[in-house]
C-alpha positions in Angstrom: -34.0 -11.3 9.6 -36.5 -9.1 7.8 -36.3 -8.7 4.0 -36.7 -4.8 2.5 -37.2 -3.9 -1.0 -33.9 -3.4 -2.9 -34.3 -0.2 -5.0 -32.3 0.0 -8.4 -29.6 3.3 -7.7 -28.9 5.5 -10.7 -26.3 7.7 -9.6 -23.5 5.6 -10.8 -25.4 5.6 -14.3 -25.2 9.6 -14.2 -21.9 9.4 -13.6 -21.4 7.1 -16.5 -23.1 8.9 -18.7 -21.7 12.4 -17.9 -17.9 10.7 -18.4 -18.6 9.1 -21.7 -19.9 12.3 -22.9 -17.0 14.6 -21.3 -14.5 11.5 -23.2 -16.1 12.8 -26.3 -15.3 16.3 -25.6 -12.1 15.8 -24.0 -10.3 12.7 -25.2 -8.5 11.8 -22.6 -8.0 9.1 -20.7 -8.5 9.6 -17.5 -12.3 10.7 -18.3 -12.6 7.2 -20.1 -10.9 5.0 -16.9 -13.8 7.0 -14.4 -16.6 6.3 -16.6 -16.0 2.4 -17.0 -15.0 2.5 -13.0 -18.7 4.2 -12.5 -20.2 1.7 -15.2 -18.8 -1.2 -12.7 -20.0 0.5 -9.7 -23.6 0.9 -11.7 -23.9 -2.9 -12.4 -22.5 -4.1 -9.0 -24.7 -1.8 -7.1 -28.1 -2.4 -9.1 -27.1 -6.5 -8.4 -25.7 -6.5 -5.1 -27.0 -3.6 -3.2 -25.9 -0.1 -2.2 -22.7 0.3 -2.1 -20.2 2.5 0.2 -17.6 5.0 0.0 -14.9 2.3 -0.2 -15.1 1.5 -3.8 -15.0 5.1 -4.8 -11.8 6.1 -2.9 -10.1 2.4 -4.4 -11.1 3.7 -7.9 -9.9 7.5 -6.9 -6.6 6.7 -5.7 -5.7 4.2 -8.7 -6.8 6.7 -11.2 -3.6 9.1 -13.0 -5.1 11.9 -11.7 -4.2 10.9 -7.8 -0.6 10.3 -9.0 -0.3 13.9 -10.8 -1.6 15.9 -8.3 0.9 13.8 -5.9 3.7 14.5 -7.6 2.3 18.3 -7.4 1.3 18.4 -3.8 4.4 16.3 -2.6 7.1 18.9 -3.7 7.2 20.4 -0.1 7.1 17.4 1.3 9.5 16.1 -0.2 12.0 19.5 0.7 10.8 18.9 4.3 11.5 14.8 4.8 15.2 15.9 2.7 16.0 18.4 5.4 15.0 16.3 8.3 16.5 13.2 7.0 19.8 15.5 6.4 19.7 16.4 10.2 18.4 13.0 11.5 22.1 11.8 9.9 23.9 14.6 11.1 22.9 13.6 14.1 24.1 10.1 13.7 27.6 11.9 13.4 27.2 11.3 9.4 28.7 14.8 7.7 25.8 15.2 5.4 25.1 18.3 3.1 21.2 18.9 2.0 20.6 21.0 -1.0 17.2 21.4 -2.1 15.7 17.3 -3.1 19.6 16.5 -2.5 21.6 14.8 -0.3 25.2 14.6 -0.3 26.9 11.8 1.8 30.5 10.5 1.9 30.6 11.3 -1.7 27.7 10.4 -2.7 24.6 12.5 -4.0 21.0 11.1 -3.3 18.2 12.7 -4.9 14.6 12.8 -3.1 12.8 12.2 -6.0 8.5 11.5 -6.5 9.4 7.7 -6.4 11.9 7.9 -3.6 9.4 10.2 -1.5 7.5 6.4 -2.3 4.1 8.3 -4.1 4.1 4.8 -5.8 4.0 3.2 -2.6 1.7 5.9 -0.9 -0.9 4.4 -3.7 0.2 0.5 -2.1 -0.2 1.8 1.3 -3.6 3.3 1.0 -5.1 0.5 -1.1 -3.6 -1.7 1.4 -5.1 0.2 4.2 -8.9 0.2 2.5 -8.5 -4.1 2.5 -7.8 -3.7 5.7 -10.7 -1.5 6.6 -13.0 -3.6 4.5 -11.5 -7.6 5.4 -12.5 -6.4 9.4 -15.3 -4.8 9.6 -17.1 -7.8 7.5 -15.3 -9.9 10.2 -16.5 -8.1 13.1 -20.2 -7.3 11.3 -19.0 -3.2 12.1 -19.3 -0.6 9.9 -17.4 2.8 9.9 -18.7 6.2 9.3 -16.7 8.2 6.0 -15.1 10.7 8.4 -13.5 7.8 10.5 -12.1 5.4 7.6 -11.0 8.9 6.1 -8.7 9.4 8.9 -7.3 6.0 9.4 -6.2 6.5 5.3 -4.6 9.7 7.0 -3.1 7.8 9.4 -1.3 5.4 6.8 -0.4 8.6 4.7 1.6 9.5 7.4 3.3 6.1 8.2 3.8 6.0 4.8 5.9 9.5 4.8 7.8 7.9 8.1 8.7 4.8 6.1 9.9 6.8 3.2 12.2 9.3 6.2 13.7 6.5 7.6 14.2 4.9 4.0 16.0 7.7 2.8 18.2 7.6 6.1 19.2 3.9 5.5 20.0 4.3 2.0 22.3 7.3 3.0 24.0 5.5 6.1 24.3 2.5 3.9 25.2 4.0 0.3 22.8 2.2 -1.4 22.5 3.8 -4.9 19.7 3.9 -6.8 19.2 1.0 -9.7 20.3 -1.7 -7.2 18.4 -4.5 -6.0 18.9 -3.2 -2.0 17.7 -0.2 -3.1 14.4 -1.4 -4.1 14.3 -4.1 -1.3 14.7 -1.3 1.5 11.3 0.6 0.3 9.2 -2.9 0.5 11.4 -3.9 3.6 10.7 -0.3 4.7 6.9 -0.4 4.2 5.9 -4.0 5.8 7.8 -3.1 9.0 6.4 0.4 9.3 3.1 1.2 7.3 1.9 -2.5 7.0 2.4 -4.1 10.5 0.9 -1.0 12.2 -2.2 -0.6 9.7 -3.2 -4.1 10.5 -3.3 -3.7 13.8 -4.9 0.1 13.6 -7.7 -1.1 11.2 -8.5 -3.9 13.6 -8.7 -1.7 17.1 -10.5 1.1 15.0 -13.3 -1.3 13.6 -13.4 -3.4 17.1 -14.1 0.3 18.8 -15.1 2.7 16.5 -17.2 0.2 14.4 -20.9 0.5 14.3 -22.8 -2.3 14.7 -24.6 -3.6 11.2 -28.2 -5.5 11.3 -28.6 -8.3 9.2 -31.8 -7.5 7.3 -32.0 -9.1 3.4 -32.6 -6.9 0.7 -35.3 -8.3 -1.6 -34.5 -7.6 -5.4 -37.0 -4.8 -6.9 -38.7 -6.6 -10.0 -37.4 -6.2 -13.5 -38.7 -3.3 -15.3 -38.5 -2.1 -18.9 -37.1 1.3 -17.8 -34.4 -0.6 -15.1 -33.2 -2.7 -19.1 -33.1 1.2 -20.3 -31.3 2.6 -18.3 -28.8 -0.4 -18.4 -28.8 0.1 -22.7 -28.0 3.7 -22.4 -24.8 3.0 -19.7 -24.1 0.4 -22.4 -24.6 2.4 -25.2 -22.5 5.4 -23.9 -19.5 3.5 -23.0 -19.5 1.7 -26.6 -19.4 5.4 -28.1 -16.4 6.6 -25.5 
């Protein structure tokens, strides 16, 4: 294999910089958890080479902001997987009445809410799906391009929203109310069977044939400079003032 020269990469230390400052503006938390996630991403990258997209979508989707605009985005979605779960049990000869995020059954009201549409488990699911991305294509040496590991994290977004329909329809059929132990066993039960067990065998065939090929060249470490140990004291300095 041939070696190439490793050049230090600043854009994670812009990052850093322009968070801490924004934390000082606005202090808020969220600004603080992205500027130590790009501090991370500055050391890791400037010691073990350039990095992908992958670590940027983990840090994205654990951040608050994924979960607020969730809970903002999901409110339709949530209406819609109510009203089809309502009919998918209707349909089962189950007299079911769907009002809005509710669901009346035998008696019993069910309410659709963010952590029964699983948004908590959407977070699991992607996360899940990145290792999954990331454990294969270092086992077949393949690589994929942002566009395609972008739509295989669609793909789990929607087996994820399947998993949370037919959650909600066993919970009805079964009565299972909320705040018991089946009711929290169903959504793990619920996401191994159908978001987990398909994902592993999606990211494998998508790396195996949509994968490209990655040479095995060695990056050779740029030397030590005083203005690499400068840059590193300012990231430093920056995140000890946020």
């Amino acid at each position: 294999s041939t070696a190439r020269l490793q050049k230090p990469a600043w854009r994670f230390a812009y990052l850093t910089v322009a968070f801490s400052l924004l934390t000082l503006v606005l202090p808020v938390k969220t600004c603080l958890y992205f500027a130590i996630g790009a501090a991370l991403l500055f050391v890791w990258e400037n010691f073990s080479g350039r990095l992908n997209m992958m670590p940027l979508l983990i840090i994205g989707f654990m951040s608050p902001i994924f979960k607020y605009f969730s809970n903002v985005f999901s409110f339709p979605v949530r209406l819609q997987i109510t009203e089809l779960a309502g009919t998918l049990l209707s349909i089962t000869g189950v007299k079911t009445t769907v009002q809005g995020n509710m669901i009346y059954s035998n008696g019993n009201e069910f309410a659709v809410d963010p952590e029964c549409m699983g948004l908590n488990m959407m977070v699991t699911a992607l996360l899940l799906g990145i290792m999954l991305l990331l454990f294969y294509q270092n086992k077949f040496n393949k690589q994929l391009t942002s566009w395609k590991a972008v739509l295989f994290l669609g793909v789990v977004m929607l087996l994820n929203i399947i998993s949370n329909l037919l959650r909600i329809v066993c919970l009805v059929q079964l009565a299972i109310l909320p705040g018991s132990f089946m009711h929290e066993a169903m959504g793990i039960i619920c996401l191994l069977v159908y978001v987990v067990l398909p994902s592993v065998w999606l990211a494998k065939t998508t790396v195996q044939k949509l994968g490209t090929p990655q040479d095995e060249a060695v990056a050779a470490k740029s030397p030590v400079r005083p203005k690499h140990l400068a840059v590193h004291a300012i990231v430093a300095g920056c995140m000890l003032l946020a």
